[in-house]
Residue frames as a rotation matrix with the C-alpha (Angstrom) as fourth column:
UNK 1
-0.951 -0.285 0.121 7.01
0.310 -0.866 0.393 2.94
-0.007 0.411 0.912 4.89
UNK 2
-0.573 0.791 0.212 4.07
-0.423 -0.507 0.751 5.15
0.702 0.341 0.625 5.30
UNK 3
-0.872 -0.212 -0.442 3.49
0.285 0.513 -0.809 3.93
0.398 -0.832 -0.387 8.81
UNK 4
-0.015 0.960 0.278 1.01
0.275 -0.264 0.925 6.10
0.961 0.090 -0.260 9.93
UNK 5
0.329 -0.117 0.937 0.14
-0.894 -0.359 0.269 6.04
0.304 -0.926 -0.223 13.84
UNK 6
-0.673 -0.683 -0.284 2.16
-0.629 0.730 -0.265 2.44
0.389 0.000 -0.921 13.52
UNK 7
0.373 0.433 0.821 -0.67
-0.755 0.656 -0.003 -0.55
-0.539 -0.619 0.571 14.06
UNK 8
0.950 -0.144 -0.277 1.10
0.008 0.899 -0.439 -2.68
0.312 0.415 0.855 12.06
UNK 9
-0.124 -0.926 0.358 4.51
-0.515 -0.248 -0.820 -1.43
0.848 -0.286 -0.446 13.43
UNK 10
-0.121 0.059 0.991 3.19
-0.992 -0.040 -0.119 -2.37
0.033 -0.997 0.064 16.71
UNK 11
0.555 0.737 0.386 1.63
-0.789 0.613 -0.036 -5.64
-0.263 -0.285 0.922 15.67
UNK 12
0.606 -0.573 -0.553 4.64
-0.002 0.693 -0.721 -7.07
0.796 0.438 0.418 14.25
UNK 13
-0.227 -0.535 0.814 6.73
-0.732 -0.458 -0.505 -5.76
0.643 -0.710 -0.287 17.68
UNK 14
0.059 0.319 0.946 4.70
-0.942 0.331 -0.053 -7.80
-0.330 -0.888 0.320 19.87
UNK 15
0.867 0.305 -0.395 5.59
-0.484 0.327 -0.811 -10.42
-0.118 0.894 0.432 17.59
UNK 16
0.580 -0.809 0.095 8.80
0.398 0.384 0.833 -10.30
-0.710 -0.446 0.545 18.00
UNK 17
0.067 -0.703 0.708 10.62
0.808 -0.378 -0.452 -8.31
0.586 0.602 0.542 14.91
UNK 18
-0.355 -0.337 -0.872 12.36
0.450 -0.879 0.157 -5.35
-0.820 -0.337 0.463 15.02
UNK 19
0.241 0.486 0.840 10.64
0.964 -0.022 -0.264 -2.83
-0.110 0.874 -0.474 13.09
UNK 20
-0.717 -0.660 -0.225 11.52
0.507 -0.715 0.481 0.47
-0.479 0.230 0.847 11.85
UNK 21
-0.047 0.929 0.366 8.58
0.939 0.167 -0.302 2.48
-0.341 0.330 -0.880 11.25
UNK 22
-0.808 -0.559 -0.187 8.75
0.462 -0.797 0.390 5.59
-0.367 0.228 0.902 8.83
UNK 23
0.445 0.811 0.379 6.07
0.855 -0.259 -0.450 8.15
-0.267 0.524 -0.809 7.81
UNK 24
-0.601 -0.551 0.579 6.72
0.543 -0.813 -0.210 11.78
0.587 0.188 0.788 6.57
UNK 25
0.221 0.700 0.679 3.87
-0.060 -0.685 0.726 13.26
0.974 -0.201 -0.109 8.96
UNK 26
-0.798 -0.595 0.092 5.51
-0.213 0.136 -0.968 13.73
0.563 -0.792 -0.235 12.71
UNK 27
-0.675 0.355 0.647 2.14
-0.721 -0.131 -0.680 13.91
-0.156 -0.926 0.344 14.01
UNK 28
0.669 0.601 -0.437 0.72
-0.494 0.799 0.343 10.56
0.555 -0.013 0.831 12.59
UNK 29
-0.018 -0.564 -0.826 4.30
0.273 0.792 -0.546 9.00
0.962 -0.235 0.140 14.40
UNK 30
-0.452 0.049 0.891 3.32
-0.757 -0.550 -0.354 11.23
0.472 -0.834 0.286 17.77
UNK 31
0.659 0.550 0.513 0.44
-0.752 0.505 0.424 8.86
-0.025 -0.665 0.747 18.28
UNK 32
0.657 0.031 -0.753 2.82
-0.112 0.992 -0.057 5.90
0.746 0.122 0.655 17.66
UNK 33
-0.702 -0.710 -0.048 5.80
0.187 -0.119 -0.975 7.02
0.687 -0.694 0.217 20.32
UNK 34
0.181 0.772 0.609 2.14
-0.899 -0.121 0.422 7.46
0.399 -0.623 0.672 22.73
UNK 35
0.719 0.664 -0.207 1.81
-0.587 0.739 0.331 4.33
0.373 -0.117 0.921 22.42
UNK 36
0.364 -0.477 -0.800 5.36
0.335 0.869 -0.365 3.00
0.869 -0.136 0.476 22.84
UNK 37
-0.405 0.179 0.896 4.97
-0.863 -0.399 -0.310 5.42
0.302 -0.899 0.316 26.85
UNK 38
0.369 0.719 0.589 2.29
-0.924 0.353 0.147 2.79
-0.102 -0.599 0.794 27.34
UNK 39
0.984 -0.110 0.141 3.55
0.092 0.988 0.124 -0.51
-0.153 -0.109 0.982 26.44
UNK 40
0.262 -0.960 -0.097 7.51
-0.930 -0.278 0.241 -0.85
-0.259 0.027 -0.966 26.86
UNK 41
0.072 -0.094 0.993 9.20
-0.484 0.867 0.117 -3.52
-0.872 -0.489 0.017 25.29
UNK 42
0.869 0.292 0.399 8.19
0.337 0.242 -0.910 -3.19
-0.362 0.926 0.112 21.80
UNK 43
-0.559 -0.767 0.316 11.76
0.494 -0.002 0.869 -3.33
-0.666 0.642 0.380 19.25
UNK 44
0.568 0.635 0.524 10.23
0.803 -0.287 -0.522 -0.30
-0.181 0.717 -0.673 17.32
UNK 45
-0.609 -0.584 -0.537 12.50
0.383 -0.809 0.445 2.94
-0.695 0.065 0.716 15.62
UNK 46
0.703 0.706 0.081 10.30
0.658 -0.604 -0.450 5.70
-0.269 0.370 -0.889 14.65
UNK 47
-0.627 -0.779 -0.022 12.04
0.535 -0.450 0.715 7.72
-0.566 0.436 0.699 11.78
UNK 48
0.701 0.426 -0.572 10.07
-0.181 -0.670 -0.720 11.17
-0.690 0.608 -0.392 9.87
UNK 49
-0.685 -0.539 -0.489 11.35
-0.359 -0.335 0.871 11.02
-0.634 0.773 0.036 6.25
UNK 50
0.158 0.531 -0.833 10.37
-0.881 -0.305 -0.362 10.68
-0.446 0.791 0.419 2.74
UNK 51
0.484 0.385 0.786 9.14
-0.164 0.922 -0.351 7.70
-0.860 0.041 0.509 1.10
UNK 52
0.935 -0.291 -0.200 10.92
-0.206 0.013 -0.979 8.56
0.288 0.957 -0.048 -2.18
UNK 53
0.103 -0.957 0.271 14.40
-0.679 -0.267 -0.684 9.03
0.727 -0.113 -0.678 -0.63
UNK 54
0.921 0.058 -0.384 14.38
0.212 0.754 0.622 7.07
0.326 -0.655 0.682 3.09
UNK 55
0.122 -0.983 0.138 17.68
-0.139 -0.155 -0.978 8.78
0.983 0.101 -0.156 3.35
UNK 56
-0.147 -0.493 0.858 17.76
-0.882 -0.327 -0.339 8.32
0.448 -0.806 -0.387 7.16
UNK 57
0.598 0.613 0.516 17.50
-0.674 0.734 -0.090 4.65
-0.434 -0.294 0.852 7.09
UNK 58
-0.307 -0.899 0.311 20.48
-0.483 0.429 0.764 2.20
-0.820 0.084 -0.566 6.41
UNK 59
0.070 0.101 -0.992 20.89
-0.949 0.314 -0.035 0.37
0.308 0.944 0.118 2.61
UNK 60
0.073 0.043 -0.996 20.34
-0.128 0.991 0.033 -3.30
0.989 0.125 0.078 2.51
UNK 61
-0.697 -0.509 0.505 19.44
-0.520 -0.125 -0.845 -3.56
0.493 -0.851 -0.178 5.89
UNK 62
-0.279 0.736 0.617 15.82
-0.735 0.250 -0.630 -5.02
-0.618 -0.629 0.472 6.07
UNK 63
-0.918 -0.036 0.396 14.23
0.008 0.994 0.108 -8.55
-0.397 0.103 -0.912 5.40
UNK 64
-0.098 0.898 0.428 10.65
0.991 0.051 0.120 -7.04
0.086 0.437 -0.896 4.48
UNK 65
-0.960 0.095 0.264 8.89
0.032 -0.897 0.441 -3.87
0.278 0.432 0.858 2.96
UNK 66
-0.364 0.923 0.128 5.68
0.851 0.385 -0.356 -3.25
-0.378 -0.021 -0.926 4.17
UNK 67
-0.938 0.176 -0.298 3.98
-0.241 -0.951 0.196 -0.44
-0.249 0.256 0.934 2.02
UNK 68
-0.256 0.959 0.123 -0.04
0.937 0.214 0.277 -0.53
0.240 0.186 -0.953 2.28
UNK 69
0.620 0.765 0.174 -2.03
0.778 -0.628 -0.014 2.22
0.099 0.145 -0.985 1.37
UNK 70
0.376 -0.505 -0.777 1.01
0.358 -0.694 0.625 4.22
-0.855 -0.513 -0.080 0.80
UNK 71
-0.719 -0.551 0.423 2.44
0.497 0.018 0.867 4.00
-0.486 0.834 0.261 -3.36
UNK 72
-0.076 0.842 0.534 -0.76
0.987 -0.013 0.160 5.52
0.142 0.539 -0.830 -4.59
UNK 73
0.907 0.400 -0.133 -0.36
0.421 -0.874 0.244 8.78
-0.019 -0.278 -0.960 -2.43
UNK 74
0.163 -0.980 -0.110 3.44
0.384 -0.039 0.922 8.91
-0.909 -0.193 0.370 -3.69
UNK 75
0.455 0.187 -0.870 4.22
-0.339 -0.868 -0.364 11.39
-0.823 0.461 -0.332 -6.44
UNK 76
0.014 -0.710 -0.704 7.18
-0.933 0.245 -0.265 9.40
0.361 0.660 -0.659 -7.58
UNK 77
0.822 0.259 0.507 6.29
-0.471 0.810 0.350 5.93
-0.320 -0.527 0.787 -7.09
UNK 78
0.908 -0.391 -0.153 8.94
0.292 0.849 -0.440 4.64
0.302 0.355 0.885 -8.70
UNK 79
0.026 -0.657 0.753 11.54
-0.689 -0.558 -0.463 6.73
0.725 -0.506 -0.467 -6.92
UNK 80
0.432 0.469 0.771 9.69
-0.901 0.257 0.349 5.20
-0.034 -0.845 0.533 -3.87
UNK 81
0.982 0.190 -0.012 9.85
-0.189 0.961 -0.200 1.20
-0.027 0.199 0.980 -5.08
UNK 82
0.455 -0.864 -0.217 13.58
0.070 0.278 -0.958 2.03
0.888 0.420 0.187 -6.00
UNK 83
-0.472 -0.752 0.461 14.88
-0.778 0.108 -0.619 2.83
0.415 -0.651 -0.636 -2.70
UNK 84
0.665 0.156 0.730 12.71
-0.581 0.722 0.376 -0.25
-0.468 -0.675 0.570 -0.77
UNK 85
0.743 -0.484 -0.463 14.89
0.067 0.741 -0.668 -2.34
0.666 0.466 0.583 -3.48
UNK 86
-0.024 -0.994 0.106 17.90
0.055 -0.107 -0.993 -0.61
0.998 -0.018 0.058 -2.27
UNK 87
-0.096 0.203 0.974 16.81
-0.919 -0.394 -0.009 -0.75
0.383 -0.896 0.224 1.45
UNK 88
0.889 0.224 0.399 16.32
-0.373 0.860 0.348 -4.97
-0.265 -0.459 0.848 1.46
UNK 89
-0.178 -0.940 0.291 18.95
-0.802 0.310 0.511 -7.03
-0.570 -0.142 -0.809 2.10
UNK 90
-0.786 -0.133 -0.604 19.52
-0.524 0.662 0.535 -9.80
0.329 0.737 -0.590 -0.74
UNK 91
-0.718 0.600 -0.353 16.01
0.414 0.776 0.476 -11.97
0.559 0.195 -0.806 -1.11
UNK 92
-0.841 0.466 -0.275 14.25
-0.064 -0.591 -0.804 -9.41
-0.538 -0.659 0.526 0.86
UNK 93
-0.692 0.407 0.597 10.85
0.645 -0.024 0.764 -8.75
0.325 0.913 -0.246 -0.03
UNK 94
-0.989 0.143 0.047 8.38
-0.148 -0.984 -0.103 -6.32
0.032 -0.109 0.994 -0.36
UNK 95
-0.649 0.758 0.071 4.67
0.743 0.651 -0.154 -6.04
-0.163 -0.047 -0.985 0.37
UNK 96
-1.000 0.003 -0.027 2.71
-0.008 -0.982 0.189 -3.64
-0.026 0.189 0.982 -1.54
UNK 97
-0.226 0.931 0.288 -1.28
0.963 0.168 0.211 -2.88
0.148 0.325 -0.934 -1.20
UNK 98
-0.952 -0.088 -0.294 -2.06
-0.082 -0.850 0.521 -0.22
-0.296 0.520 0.801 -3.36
UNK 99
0.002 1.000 -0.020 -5.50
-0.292 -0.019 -0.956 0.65
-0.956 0.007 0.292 -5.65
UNK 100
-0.301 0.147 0.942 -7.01
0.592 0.804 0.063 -1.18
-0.748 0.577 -0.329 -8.19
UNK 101
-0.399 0.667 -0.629 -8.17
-0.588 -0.713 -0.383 0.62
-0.704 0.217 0.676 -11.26
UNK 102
-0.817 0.510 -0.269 -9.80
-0.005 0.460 0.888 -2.18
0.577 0.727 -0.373 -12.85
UNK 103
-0.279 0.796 -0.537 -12.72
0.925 0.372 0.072 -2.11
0.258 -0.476 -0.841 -10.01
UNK 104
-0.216 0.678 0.702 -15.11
0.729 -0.366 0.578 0.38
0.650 0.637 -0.415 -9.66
UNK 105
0.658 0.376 -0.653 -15.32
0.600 0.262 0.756 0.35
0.455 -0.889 -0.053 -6.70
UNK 106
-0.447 -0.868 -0.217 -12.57
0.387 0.032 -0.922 2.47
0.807 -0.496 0.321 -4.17
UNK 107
0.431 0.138 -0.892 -11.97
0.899 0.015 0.437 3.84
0.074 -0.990 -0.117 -1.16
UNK 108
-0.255 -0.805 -0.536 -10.11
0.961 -0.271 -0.051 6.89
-0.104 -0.528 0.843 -1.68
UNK 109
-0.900 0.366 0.239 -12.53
-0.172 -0.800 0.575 9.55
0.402 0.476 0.782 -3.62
UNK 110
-0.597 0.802 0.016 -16.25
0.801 0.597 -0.048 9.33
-0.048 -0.016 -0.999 -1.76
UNK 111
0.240 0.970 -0.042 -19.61
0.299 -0.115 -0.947 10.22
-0.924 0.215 -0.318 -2.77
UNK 112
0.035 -0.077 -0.996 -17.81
-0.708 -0.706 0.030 10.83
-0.705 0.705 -0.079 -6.57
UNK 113
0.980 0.147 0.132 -18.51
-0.059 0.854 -0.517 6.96
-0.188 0.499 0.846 -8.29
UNK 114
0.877 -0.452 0.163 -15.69
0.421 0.886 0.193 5.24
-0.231 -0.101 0.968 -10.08
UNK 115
0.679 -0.635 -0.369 -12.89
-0.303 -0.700 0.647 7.72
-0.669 -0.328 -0.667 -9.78
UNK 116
-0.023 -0.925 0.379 -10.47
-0.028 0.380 0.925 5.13
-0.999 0.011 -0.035 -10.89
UNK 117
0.029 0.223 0.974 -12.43
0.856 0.499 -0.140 4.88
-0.517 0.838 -0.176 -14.41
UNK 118
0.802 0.596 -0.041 -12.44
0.376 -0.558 -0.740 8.36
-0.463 0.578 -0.672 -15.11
UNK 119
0.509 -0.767 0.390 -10.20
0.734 0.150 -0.663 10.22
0.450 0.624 0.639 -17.39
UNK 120
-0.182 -0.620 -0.764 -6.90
0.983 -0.102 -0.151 11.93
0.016 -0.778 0.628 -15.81
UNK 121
-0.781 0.085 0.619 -8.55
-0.136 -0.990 -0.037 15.88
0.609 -0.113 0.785 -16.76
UNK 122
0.269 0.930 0.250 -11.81
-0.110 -0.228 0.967 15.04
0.957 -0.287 0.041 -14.68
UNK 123
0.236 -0.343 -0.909 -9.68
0.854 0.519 0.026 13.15
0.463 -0.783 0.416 -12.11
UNK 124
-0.735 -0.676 0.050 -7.44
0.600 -0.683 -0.416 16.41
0.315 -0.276 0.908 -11.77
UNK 125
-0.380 0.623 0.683 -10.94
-0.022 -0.745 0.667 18.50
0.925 0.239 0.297 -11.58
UNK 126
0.712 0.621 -0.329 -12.70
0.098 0.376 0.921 16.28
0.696 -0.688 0.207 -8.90
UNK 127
0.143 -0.938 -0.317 -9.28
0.865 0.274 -0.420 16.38
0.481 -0.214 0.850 -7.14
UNK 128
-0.620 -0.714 0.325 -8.77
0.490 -0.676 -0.550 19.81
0.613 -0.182 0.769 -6.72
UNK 129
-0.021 0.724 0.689 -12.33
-0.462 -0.618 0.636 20.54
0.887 -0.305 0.348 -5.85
UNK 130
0.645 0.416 -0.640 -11.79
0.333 0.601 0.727 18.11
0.687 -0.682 0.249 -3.43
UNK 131
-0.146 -0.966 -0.212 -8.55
0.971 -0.099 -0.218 19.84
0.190 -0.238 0.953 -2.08
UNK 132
-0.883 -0.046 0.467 -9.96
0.289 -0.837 0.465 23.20
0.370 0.545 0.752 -2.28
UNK 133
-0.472 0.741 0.478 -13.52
-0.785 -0.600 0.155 23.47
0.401 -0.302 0.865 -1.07
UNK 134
0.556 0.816 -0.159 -14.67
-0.585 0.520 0.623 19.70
0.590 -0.253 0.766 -0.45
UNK 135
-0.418 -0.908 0.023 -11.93
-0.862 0.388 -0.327 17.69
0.288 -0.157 -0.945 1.92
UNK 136
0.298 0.639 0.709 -14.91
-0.605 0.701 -0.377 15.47
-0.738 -0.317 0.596 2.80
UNK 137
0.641 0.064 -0.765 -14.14
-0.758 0.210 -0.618 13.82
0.121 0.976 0.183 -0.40
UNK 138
0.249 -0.930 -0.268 -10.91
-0.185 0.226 -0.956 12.75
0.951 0.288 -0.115 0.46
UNK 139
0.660 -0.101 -0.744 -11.32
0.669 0.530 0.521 12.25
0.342 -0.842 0.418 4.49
UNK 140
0.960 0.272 -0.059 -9.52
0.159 -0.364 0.918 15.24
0.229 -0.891 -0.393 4.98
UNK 141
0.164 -0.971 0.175 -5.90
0.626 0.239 0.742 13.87
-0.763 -0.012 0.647 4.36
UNK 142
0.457 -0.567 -0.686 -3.24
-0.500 -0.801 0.329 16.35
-0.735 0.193 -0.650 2.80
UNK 143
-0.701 -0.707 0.093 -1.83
-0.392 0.490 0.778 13.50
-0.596 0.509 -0.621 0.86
UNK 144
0.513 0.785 0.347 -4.81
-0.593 0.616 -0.519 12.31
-0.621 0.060 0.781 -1.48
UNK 145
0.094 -0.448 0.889 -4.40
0.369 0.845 0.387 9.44
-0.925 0.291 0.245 -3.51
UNK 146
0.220 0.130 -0.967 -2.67
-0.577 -0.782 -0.236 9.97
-0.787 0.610 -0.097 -7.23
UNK 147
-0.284 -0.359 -0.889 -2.78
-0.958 0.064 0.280 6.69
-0.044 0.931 -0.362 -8.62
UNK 148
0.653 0.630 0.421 -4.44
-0.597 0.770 -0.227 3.68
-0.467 -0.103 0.878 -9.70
UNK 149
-0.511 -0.662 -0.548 -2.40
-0.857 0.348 0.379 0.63
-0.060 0.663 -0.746 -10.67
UNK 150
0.521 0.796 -0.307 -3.01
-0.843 0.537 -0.039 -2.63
0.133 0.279 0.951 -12.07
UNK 151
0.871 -0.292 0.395 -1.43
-0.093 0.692 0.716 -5.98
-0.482 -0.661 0.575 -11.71
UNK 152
-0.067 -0.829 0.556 0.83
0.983 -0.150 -0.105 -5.47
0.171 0.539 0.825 -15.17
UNK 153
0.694 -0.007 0.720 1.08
0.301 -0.906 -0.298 -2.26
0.655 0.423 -0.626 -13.92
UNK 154
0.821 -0.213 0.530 2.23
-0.506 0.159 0.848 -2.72
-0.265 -0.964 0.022 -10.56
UNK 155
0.823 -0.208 0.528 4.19
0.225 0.974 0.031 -5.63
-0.521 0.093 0.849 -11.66
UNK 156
0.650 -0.615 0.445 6.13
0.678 0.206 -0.706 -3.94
0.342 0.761 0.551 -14.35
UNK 157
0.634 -0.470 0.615 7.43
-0.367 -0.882 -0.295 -1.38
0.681 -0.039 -0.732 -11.73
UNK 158
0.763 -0.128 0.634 8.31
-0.492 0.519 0.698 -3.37
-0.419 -0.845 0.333 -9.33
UNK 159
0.500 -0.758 0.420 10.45
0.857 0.503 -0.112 -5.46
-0.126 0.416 0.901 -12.18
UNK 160
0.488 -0.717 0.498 11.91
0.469 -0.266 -0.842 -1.99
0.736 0.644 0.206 -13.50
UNK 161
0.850 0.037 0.526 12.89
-0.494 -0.295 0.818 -1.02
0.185 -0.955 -0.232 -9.30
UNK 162
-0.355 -0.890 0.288 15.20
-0.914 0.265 -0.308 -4.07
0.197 -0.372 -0.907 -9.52
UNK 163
-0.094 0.451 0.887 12.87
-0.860 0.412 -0.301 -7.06
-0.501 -0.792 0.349 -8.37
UNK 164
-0.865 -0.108 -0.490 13.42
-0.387 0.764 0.516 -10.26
0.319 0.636 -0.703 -10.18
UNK 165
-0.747 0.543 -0.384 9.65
0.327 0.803 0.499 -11.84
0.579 0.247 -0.777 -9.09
UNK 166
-0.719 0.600 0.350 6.17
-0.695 -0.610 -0.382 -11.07
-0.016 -0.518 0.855 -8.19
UNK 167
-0.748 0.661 -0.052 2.98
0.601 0.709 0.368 -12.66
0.280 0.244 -0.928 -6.87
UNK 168
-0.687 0.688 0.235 -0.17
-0.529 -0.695 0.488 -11.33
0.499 0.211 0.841 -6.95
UNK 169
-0.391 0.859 0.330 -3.30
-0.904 -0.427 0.040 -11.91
0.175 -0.282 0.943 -4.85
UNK 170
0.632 0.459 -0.624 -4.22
-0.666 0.734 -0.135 -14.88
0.396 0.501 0.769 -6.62
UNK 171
0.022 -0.803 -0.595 -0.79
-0.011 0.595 -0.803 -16.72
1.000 0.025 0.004 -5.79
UNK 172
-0.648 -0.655 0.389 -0.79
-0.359 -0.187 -0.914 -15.75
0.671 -0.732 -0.114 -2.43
UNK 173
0.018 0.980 0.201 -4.47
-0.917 -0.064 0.394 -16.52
0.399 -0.191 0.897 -1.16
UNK 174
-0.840 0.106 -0.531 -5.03
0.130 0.991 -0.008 -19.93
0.526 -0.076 -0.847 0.86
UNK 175
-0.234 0.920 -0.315 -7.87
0.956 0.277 0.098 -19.97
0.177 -0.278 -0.944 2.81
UNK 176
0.419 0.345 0.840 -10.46
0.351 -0.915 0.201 -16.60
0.837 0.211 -0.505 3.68
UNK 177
0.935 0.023 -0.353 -8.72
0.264 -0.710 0.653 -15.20
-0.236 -0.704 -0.670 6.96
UNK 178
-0.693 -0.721 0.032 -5.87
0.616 -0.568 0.545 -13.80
-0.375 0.397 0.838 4.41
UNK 179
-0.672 -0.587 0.451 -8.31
0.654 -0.756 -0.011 -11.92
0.348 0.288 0.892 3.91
UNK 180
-0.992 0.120 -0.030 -10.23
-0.064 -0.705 -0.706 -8.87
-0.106 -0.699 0.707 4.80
UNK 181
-0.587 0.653 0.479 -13.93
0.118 0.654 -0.747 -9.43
-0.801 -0.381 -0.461 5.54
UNK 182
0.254 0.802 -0.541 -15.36
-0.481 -0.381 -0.790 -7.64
-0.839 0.461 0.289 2.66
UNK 183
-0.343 -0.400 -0.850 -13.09
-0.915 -0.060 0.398 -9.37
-0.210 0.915 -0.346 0.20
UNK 184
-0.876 -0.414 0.249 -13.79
-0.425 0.905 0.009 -12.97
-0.229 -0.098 -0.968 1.60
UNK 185
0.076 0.985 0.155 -17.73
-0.331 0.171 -0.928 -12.60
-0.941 0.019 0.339 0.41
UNK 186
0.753 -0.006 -0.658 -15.57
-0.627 0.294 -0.721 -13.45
0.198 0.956 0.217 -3.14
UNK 187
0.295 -0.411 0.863 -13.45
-0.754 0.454 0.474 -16.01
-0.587 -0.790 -0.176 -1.71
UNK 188
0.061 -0.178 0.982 -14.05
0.381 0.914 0.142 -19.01
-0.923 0.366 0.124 -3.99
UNK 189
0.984 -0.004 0.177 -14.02
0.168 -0.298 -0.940 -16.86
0.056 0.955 -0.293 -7.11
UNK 190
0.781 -0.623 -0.044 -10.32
-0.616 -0.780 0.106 -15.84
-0.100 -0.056 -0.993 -5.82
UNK 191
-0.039 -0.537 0.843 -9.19
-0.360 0.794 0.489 -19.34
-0.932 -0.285 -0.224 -5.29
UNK 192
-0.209 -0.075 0.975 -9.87
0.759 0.617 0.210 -20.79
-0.617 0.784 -0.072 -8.73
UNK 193
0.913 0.281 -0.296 -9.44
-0.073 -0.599 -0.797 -17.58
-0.401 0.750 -0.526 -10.87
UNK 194
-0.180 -0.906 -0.382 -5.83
-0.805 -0.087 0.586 -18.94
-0.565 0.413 -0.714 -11.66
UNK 195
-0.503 -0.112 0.857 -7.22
0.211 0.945 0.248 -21.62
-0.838 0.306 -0.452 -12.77
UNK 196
0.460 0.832 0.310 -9.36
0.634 -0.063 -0.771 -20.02
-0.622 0.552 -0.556 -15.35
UNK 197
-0.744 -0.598 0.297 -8.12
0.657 -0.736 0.163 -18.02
0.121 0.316 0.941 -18.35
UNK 198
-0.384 0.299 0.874 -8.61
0.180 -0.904 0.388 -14.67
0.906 0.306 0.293 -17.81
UNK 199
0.286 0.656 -0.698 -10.00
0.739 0.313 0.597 -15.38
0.610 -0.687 -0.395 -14.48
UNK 200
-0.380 -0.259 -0.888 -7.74
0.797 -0.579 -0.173 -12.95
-0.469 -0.773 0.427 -12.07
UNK 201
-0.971 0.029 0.238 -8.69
-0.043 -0.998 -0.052 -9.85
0.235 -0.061 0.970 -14.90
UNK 202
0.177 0.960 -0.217 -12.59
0.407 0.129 0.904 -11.02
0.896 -0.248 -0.368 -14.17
UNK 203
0.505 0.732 -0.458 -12.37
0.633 0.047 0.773 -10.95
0.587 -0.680 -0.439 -10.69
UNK 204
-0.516 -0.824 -0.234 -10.20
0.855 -0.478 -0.202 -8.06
0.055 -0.304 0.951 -10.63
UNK 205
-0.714 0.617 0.331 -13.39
0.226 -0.244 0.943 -6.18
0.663 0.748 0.035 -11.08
UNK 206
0.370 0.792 -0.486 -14.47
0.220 0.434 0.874 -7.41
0.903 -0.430 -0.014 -7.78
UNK 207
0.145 -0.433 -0.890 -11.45
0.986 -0.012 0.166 -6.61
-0.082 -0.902 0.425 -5.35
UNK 208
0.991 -0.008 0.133 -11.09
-0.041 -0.968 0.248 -2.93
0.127 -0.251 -0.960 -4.26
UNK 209
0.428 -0.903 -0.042 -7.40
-0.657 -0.343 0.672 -3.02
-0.621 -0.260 -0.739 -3.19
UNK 210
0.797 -0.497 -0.344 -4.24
0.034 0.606 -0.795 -4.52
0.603 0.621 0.500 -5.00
UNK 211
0.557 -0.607 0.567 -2.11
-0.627 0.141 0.766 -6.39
-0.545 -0.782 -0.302 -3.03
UNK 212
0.832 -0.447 -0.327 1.40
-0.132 0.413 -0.901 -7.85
0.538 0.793 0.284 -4.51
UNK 213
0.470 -0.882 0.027 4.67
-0.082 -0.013 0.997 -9.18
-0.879 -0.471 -0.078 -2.90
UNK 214
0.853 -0.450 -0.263 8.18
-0.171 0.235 -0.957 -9.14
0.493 0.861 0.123 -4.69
């Protein structure tokens, strides 16, 4: 969900799944039906709909969710989370990386500091100006981002969606090429913050994205 021009659609194709790649923007799936002109072979269906609804996409039909850098720019996330439930087939699971708003840090508001920390009437301010006269702010995209979660945030939607278990970051980590290069300069703080109390909200502080399966 929230494909985009489909490089992960593709990269799981060549792979060997069958993927089903959905965005609501026809011309971010234009560049991906380019791409499947040039390389034939790839087990990809390219479907325009809404992330909340998915209505043109069979119930209990898929083995994994992939939703990165998509639940944040979703009005109704929890609309959203309910239909992947209702879209995996029994023990499916889902893979969500979304934003953090314990870290200061982000990626989706620039040159305006810690976005995620501020309160939701400045957010709405910095937002609109950013919609409105700056798009530089925002890269430009029609869809900006409208929400920061945390790990009991994240977590507790995901449980009220339907999902009977989550792991988080911490659980999922084994060695640094899970992950992305900027994250793996905290590497050993990720690996033994379960082992510490308090340790994942510490070095939640430190990771820019939240990433959870259920």
């Amino acid at each position: 969900l929230g494909s985009g021009s489909g490089v992960t659609a593709v990269w799981a194709a060549r792979r060997g799944w069958r993927v089903t790649a959905v965005d609501v923007a026809a011309e971010n799936l234009a560049v991906l039906r380019r791409q499947l002109e040039e390389e034939s072979g790839l087990s990809i269906d390219i479907v325009v709909d809404d992330a909340t609804r998915c209505e043109s996409v069979p119930d209990a039909a898929y083995d994994l969710a992939y939703l990165k850098d998509l639940l944040e720019h979703v009005e109704d996330y929890a609309s959203c989370l309910a239909t992947v439930y209702r879209k995996l087939r029994p023990g499916g699971l889902v893979y969500v990386a979304t934003t953090n708003v314990v870290c200061p840090l982000q990626l989706e508001y620039h040159g305006v500091g810690p976005y995620s920390w501020y309160p939701a009437r400045l957010k709405d301010r910095i937002r609109h100006h950013a919609m409105t006269k700056n798009p530089a702010i925002v890269m430009y995209t029609p869809y900006p981002a409208l929400h920061w979660f945390s790990r009991r945030t994240l977590s507790r939607a995901l449980a009220d969606a339907g999902f009977r278990r989550t792991w988080d970051l911490y659980d999922l980590v084994r060695v640094p090429a899970d992950l992305t290069r900027r994250t793996r300069l905290v590497f050993p703080l990720i690996r033994s913050a379960r082992f510490v109390p308090f340790g994942r909200d510490l070095v939640d502080l430190l990771v820019v994205g939240l990433t959870m399966v259920a």
